[in-house]
C-alpha positions as CSV (number, residue, x, y, z in Angstrom):
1,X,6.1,-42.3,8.9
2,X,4.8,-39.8,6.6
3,X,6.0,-36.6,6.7
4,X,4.2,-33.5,7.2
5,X,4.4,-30.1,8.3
6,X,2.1,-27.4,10.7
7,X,2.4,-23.8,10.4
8,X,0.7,-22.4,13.1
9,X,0.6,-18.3,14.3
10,X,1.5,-17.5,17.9
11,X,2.5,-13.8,19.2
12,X,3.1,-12.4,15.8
13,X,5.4,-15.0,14.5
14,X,4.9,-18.4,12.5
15,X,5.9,-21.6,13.8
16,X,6.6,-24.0,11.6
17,X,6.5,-28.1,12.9
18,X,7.7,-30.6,11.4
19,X,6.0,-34.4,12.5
20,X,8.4,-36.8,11.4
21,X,11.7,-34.9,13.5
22,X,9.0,-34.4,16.3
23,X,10.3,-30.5,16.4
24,X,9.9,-26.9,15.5
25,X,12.0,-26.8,12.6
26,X,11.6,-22.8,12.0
27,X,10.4,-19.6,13.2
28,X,10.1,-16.0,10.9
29,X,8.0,-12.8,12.1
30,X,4.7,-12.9,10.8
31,X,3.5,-9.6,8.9
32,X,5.7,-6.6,7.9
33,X,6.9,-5.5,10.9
34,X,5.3,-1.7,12.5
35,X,5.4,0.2,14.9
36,X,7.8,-1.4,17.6
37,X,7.5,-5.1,16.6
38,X,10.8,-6.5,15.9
39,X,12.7,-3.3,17.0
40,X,16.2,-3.9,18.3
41,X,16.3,-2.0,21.6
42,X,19.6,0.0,20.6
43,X,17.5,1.2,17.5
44,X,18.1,4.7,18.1
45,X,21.9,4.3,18.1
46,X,22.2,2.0,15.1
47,X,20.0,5.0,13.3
48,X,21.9,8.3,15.4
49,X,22.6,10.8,12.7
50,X,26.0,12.4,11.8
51,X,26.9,15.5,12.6
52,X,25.8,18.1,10.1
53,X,29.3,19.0,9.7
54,X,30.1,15.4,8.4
55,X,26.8,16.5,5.7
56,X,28.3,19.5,3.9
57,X,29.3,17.3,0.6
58,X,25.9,15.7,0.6
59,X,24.2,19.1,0.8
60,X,26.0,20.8,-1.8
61,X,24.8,17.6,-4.1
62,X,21.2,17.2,-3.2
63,X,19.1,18.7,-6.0
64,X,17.2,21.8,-4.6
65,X,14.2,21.7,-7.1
66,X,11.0,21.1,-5.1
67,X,9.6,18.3,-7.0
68,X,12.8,16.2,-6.2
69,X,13.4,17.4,-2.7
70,X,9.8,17.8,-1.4
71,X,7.7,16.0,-3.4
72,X,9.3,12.8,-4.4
73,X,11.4,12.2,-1.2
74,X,8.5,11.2,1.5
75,X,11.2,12.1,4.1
76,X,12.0,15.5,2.4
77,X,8.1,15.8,1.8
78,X,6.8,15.4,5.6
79,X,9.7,17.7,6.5
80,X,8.5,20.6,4.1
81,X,4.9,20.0,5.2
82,X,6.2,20.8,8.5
83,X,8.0,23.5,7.9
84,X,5.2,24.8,5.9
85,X,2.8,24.9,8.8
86,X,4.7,27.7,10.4
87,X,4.2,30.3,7.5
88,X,0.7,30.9,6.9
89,X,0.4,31.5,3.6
90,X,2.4,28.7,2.8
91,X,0.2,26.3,5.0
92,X,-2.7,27.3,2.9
93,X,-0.5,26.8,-0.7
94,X,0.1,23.1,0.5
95,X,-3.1,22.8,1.7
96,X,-4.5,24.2,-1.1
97,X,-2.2,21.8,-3.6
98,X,-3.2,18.5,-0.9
99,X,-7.1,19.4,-1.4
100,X,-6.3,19.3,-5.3
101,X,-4.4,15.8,-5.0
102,X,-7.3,14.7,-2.8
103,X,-10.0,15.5,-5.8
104,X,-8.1,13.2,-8.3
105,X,-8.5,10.3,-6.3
106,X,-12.4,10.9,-5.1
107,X,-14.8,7.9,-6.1
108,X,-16.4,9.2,-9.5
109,X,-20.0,9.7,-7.5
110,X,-18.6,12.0,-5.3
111,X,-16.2,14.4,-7.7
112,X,-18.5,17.0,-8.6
113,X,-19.3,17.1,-4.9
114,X,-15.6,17.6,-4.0
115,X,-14.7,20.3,-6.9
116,X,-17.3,22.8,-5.7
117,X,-16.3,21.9,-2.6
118,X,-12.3,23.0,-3.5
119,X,-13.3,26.2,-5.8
120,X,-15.7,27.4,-2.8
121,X,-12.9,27.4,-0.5
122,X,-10.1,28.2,-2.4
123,X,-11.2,30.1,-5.1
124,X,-11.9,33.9,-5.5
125,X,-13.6,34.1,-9.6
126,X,-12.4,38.0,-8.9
127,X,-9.0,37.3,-8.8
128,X,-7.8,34.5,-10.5
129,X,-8.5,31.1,-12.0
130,X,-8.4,27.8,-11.4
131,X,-4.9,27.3,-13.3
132,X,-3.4,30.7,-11.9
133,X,-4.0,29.2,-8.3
134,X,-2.6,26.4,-8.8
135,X,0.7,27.7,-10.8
136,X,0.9,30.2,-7.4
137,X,0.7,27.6,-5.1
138,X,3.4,25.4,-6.4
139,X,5.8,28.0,-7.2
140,X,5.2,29.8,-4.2
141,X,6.3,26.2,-2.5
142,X,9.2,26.4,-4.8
143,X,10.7,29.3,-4.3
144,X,10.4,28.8,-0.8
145,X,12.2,25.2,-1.2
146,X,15.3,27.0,-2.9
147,X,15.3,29.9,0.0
148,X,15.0,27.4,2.8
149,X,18.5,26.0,4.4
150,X,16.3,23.0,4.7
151,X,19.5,21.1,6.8
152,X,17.5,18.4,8.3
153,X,16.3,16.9,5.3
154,X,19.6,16.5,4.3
155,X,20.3,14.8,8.2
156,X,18.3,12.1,6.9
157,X,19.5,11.6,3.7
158,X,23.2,11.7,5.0
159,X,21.8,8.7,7.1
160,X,20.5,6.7,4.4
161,X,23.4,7.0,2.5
162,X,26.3,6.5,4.9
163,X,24.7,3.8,7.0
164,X,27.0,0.4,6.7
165,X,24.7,-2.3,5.8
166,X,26.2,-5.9,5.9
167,X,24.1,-9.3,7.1
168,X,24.6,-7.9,10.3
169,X,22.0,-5.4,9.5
170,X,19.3,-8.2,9.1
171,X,18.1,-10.9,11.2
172,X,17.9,-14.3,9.1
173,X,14.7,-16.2,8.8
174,X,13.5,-19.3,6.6
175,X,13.5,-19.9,3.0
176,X,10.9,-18.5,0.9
177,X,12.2,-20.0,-2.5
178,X,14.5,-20.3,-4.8
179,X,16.3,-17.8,-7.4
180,X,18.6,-17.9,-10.4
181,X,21.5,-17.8,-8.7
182,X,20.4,-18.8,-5.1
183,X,17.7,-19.0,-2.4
184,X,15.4,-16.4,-1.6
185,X,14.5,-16.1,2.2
186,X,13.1,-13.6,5.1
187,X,14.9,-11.3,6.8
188,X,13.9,-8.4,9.2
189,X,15.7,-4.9,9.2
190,X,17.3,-5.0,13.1
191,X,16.7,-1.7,13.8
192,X,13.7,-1.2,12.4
193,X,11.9,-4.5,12.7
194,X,10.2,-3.9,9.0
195,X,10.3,-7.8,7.2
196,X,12.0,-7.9,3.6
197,X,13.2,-11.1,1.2
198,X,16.3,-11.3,1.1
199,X,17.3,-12.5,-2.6
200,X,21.0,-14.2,-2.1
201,X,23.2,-14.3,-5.8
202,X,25.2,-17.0,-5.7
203,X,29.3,-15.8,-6.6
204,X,30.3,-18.9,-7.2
205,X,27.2,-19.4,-9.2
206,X,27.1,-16.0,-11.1
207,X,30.9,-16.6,-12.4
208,X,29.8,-20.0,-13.7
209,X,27.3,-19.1,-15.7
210,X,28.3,-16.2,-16.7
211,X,25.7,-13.8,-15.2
212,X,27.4,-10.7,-14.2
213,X,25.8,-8.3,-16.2
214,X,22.0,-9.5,-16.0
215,X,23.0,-9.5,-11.8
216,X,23.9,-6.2,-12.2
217,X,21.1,-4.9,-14.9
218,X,18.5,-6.0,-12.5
219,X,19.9,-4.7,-9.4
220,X,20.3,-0.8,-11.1
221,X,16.9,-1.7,-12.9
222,X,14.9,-2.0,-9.7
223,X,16.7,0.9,-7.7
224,X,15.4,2.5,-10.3
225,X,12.2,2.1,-10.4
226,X,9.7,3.3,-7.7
227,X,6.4,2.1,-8.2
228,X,3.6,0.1,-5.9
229,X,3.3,-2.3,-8.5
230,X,6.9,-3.4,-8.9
231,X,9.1,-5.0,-6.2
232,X,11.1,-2.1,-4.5
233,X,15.0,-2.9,-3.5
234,X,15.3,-1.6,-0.5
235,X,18.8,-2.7,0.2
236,X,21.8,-4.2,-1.2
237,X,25.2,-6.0,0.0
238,X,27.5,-8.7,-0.2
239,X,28.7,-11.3,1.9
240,X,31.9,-13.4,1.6
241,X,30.1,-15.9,-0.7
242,X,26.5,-14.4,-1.8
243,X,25.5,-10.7,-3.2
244,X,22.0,-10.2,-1.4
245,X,19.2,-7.9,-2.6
246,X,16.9,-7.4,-0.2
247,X,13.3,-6.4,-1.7
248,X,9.7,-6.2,-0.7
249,X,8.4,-9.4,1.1
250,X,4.9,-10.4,-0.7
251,X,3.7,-12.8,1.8
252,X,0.5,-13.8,-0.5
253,X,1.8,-16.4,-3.2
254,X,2.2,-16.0,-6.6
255,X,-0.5,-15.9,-9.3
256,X,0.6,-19.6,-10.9
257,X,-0.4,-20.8,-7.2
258,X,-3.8,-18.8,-7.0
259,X,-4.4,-19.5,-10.6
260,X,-3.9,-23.8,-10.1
261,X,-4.2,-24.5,-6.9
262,X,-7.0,-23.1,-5.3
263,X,-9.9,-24.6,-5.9
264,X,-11.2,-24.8,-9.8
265,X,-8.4,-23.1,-12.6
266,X,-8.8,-19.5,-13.2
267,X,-10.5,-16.7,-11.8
268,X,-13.8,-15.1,-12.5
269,X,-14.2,-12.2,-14.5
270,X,-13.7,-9.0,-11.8
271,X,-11.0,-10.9,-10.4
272,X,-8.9,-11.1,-13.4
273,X,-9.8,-7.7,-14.4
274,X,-8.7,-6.0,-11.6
275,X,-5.4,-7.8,-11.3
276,X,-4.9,-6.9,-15.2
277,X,-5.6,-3.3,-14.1
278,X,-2.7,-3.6,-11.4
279,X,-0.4,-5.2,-14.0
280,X,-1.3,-3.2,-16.6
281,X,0.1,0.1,-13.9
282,X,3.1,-1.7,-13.3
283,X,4.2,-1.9,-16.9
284,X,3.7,1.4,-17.6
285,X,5.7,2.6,-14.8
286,X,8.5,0.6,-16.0
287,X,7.8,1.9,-19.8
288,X,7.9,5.5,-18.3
289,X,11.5,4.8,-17.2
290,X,11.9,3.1,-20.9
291,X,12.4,-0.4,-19.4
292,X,11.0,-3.4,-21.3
293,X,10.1,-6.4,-19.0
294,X,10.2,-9.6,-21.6
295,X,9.3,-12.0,-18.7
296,X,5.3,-11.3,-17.7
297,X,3.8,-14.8,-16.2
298,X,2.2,-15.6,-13.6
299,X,4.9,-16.8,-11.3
300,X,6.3,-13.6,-11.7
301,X,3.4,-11.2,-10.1
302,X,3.7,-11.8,-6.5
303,X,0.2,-10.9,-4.0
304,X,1.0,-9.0,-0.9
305,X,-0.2,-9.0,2.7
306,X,-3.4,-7.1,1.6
307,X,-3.7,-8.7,-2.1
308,X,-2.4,-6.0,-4.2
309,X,-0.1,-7.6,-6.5
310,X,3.7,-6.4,-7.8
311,X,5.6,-7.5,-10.7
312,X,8.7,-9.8,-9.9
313,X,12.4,-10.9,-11.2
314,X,13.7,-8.0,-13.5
315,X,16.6,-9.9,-15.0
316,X,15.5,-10.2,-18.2
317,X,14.4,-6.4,-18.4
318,X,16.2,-4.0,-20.2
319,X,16.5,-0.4,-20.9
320,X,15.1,0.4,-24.1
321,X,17.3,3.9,-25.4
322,X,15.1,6.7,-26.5
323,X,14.3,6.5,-30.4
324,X,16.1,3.3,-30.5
325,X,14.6,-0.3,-31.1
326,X,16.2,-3.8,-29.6
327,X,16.3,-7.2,-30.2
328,X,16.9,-10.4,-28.5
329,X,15.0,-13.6,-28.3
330,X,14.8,-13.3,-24.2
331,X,11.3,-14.7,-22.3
332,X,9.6,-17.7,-21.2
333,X,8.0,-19.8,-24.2
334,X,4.3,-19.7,-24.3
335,X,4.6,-16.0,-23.1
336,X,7.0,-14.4,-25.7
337,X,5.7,-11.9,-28.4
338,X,5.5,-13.4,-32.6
339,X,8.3,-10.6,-32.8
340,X,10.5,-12.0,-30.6
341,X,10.0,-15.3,-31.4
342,X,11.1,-14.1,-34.9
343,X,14.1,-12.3,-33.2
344,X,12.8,-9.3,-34.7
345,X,13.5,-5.7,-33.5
346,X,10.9,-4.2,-30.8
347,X,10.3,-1.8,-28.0
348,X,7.7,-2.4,-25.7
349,X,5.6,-4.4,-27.8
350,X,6.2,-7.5,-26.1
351,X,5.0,-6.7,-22.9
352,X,1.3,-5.7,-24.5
353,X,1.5,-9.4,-25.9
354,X,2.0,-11.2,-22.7
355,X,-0.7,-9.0,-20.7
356,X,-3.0,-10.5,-23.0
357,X,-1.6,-14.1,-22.4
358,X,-1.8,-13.5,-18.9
359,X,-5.4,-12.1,-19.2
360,X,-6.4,-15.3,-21.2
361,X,-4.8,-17.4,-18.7
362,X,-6.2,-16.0,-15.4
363,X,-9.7,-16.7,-17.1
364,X,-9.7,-19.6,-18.9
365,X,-7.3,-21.2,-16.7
366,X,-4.5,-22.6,-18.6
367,X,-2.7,-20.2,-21.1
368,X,-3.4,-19.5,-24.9
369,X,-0.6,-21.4,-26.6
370,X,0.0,-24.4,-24.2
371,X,-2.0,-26.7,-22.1
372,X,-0.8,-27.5,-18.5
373,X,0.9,-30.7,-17.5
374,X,1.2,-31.2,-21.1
375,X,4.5,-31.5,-22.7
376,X,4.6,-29.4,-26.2
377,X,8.2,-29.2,-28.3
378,X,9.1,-25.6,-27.7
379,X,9.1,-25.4,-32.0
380,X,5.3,-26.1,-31.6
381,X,4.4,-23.9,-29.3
382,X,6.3,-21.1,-31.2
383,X,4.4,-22.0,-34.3
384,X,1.3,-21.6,-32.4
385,X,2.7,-17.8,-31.4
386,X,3.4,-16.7,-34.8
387,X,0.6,-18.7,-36.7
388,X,-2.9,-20.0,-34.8
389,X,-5.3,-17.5,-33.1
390,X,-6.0,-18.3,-29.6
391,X,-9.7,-19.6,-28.4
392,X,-12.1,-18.6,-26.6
393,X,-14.4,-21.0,-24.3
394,X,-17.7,-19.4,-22.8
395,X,-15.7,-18.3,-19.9
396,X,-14.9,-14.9,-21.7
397,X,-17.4,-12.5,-21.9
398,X,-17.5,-10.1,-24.7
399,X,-14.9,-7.4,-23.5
400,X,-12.6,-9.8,-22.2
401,X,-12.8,-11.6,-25.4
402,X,-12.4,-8.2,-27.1
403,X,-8.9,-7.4,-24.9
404,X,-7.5,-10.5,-25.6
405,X,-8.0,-10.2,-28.9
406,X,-6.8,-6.7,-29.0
407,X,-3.6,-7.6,-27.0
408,X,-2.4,-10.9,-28.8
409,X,-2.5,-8.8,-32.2
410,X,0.4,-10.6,-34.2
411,X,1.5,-7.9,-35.4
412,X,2.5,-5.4,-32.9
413,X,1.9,-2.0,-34.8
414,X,-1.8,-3.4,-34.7
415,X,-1.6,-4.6,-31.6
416,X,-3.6,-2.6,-28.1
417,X,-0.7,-0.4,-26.3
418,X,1.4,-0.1,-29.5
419,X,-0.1,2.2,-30.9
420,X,1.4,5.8,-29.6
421,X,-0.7,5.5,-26.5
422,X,0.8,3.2,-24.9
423,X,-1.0,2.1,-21.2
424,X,-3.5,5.0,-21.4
425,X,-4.8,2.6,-24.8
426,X,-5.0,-0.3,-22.7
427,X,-6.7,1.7,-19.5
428,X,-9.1,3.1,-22.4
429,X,-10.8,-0.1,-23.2
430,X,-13.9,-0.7,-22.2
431,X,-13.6,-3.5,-19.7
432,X,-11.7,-1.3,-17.0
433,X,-14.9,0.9,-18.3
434,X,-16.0,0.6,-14.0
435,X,-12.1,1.0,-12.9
436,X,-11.1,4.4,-11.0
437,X,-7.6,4.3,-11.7
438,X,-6.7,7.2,-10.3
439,X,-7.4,5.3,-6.8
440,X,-6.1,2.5,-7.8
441,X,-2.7,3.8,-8.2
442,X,-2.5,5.3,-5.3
443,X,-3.8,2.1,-3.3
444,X,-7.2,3.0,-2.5
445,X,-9.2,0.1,-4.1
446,X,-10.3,-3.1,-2.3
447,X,-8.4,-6.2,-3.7
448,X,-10.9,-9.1,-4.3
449,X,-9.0,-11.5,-2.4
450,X,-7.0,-10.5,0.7
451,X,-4.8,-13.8,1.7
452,X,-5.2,-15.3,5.3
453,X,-2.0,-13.7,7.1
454,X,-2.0,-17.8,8.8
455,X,-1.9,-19.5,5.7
456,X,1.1,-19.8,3.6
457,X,0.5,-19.7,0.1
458,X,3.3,-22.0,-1.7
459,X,4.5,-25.3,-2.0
460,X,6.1,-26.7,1.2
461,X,9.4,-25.2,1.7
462,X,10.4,-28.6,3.2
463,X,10.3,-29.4,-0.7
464,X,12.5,-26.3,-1.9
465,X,15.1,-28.2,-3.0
466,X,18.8,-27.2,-2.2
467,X,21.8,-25.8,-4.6
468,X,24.5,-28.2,-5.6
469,X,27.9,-26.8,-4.4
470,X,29.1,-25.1,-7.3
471,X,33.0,-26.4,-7.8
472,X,35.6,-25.6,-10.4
473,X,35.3,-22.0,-9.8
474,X,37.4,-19.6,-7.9
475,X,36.8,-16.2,-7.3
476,X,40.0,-13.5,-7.7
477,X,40.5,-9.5,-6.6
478,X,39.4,-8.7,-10.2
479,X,36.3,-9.7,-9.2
480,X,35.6,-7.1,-6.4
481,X,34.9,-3.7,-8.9
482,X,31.6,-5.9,-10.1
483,X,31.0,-6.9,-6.5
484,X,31.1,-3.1,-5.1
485,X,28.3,-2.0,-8.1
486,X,26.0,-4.0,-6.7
487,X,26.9,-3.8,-3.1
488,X,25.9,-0.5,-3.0
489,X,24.1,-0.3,0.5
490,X,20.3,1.2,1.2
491,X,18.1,2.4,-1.6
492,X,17.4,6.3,-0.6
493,X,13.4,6.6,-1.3
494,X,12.5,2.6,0.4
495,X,14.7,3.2,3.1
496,X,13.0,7.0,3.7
497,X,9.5,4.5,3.5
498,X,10.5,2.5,6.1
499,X,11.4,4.8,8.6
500,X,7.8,6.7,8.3
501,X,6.2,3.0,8.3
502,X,8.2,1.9,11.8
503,X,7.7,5.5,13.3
504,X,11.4,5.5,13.5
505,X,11.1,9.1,11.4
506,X,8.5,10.8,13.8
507,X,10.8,9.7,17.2
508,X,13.9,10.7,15.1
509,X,12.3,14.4,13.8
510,X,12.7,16.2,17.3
511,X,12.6,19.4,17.3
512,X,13.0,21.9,20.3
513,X,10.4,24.7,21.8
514,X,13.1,27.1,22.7
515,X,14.4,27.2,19.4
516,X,17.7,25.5,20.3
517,X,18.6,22.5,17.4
518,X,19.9,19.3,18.7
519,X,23.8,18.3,19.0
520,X,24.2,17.2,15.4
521,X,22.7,20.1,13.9
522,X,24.9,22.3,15.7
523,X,27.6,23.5,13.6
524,X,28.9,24.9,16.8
525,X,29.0,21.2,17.9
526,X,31.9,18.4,16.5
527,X,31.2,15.1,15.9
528,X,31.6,12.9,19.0
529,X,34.8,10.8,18.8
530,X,34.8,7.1,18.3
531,X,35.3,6.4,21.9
532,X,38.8,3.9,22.6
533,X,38.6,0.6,24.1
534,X,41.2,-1.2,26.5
535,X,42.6,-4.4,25.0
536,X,40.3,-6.5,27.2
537,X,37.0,-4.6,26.2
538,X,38.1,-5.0,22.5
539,X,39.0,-8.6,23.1
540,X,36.0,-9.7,25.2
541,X,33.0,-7.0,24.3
542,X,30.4,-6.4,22.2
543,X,31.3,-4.0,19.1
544,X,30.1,-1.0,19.0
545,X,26.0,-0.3,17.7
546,X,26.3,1.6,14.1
547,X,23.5,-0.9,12.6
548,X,25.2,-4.1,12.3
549,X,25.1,-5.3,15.2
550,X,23.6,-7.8,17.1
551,X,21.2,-6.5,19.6
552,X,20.7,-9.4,22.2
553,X,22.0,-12.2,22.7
554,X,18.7,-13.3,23.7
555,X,17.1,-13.3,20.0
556,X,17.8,-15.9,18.1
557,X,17.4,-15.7,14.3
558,X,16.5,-20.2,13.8
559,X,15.4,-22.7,16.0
């Protein structure tokens, strides 16, 4: 009997059946988990807060400058906006500063509109201009940030960083795929019920191959990076055989799938344009924080729930030191730069290059130095790279001929984006002529494909094919200080994300009429003791809830 399988969706959750065994071989959460779906029902003790007293270190640490603590925290940035709303002239300051942020993303039709609109309300010509404002407003916020014993803020941080985070944490669903050093699969925050992929390294598997240090790079490259169009790690720990980073689920496939396998190869025009666009704001985020990515392709932009895309897999990716150039012949073939093929010195060059390979690709449908399903020495194909110019079919209109051109320069000082402007030269050419990207950084712009939350976009995972046992290898004590830098627990600015996305944050942030503070911002207060157990209660109970616990024994994590 042939075998096949049925993913069906049923009360939020797939169901996955397989024909042959006659059974439901699996069952994950469908979507990213919101509001109370998933939610332990001990949430609120596996997130209770420790006493402010237990916070003094952590608040003498915390920069105090308001960009850092009330801008780019979104914890520390709801909290000042609260705050704020009890002083009136502060109120209108943030408002003021809000109503400026909201003009720079305002559809290009409607902008005059909305600037008369912000200098008629705001603006006095008798007093001051535009620029004086605005300088007020934000250092009137900032002195106010370095006068304000803003304790709470530092409640929540003290949280995010002293949690324990082990499997326990996480409720175990199926297999998404497979990584470099193990398999990828769901998992689902218990106390928060927001749904992450869990990307499980190997130890065994990093010590045989060597792979500590790209491990590692990668895990510090994507804590720190914090962008909408890169993967996000939102936590990080180790088990007694695996070191798990747990990042951003992207439930919509990759771009090699939508590319190939649905319906005829390639995408029309818009299509590829505005994923380039997306791409295109991903690499210049990582460029801001001087990281080189060296492996663009399409496997390795992933589509979310709602079809905006993210870039994947940072362990080829390295930080590029300021006034410095590096080398290294890193990448996948058919994708890597002339000057790397020629294991020549470079910066960011290479990235520009495969953009444009990736462009060419998601139009013509196959990519510019290698036909699919058609095997090509490697020698040939880097021949090709250095020597041939790519072709064009009627598929490419004018512009996207042009950026193509631009971007698969040979050489890179000639090359679009390498030329002191880096993405803003890219951004600039006319094909994105139409694109807002003002909005479409900040996630405003329709996608033109939003995947079916029913459909699973992949090969079957009944085809995912398991890791050999990796055997000659033994792991010793020596190995724990590389173990504990990447084990380093939840990721400060994701994990602040996810409580505002699960509400968790608003039923947390209480706050008393009467002007009394609740028991752990009391410095009068002392933290509550551990409470003992008897022998049989430690014997025969359940542990205590501080997040890694189970929650009920009545939720199973596989079928």
């Amino acid at each position: 009997m042939t075998s096949f399988r049925v993913t069906f969706l049923c009360d939020s959750f797939y169901f996955e059946f397989n024909e042959a065994q006659g059974k439901i071989i699996d069952l994950f959460p469908a979507g990213g988990g919101g509001n109370r779906k998933g939610k332990s029902k001990k949430w609120k003790q596996m997130l209770q807060f420790p006493h402010i007293s237990l916070c003094e270190e952590l608040r003498q640490t915390t920069e105090k400058d308001y960009g850092s603590l009330c801008e780019r925290q979104p914890i520390g940035r709801l909290l000042f906006r609260q705050f704020c709303e009890t002083q009136p002239e502060l109120r209108r300051c943030v408002k003021f500063l809000d109503a400026v942020a909201e003009y720079e993303v305002t559809p290009d039709e409607r902008r005059k509109d909305c600037g008369h609109e912000l200098i008629n309300k705001y603006f006095n010509p008798k007093v001051a201009t535009d620029s004086e404002v605005l300088l007020f407003c934000w250092e009137k916020c900032e002195l106010q940030t370095k006068k304000t014993k803003l304790f709470v803020i530092n409640d929540f941080l003290s949280l995010s960083n002293r949690q324990p985070v082990t499997k326990n944490t996480f409720r175990q669903y199926r297999v998404l795929g497979k990584g470099g050093f193990g398999e990828v699969c769901a998992c689902q925050v218990r106390a928060t019920g927001k749904m992450y992929a869990c990307k499980k390294l190997e130890k065994k598997r990093i010590k045989k191959r060597k792979g500590e240090s790209m491990a590692l790079n990668e895990k510090q490259i994507l804590e720190k990076v914090n962008s909408r169009f890169v993967v996000s790690l939102a936590y990080a720990y180790e088990t007694k055989d695996a070191l798990c980073l747990v990042l951003t689920l992207m439930n919509g496939g990759d771009l090699k799938f939508h590319i190939y396998h649905m319906g005829e190869a390639g995408f029309d025009e818009t299509k590829a344009i505005f994923y380039a666009a997306e791409i295109c704001c991903g690499l210049e985020d990582l460029h801001r924080e001087r990281i080189v990515y060296r492996d663009l392709k399409p496997e390795n932009i992933l589509l979310d729930d709602h079809g905006h895309i993210r870039i994947s897999d940072l362990g080829l990716a390295v930080h590029v030191p300021e006034g410095q150039t590096i080398k290294g012949r890193v990448g996948t073939v058919g994708y890597m730069a002339p000057e790397v093929v020629k294991n020549e010195r470079y910066t960011f060059s290479p990235d520009w290059w495969a953009l444009g390979c990736l462009v060419y690709e998601m139009i013509e449908g196959q990519s510019p130095f290698q036909q699919r399903k058609k095997k090509i020495k490697r020698e040939e194909v880097e021949r090709l790279v250095r020597e041939v110019e790519e072709e064009y079919s009627s598929k490419f209109s004018e512009d996207a001929k042009s950026i193509c051109k631009m971007l698969l320069a040979k050489d890179p000082t000639a090359r679009l984006g390498c030329q002191g402007g880096g993405a803003s030269e890219v951004k600039g050419h006319p094909i994105f002529r139409s694109m807002n990207f003002k909005r479409l950084q900040a996630g405003m712009l329709q996608p033109p494909f939003v995947p079916d939350p029913q459909a699973i976009y992949c090969k079957d995972v009944l085809d995912i094919e398991q890791f050999s046992t990796v055997k000659g290898v033994e792991l010793d004590p020596k190995d724990e200080s590389f173990y504990s830098k990447v084990s380093t627990g939840s990721v400060p600015i994701p994990w602040q994300n996810e409580m505002i996305e699960t509400e968790c944050f608003t039923e947390l942030n209480v706050f008393y009429e009467d002007g009394l503070v609740s028991r752990d911002l009391d410095w009068r207060g002392q933290p509550s003791p551990t409470p003992k157990h008897g022998l049989l209660q430690r014997l025969f109970g359940r542990q205590d809830c501080c997040g890694n616990c189970s929650d009920s024994d009545d939720e199973p994590t596989r079928l």
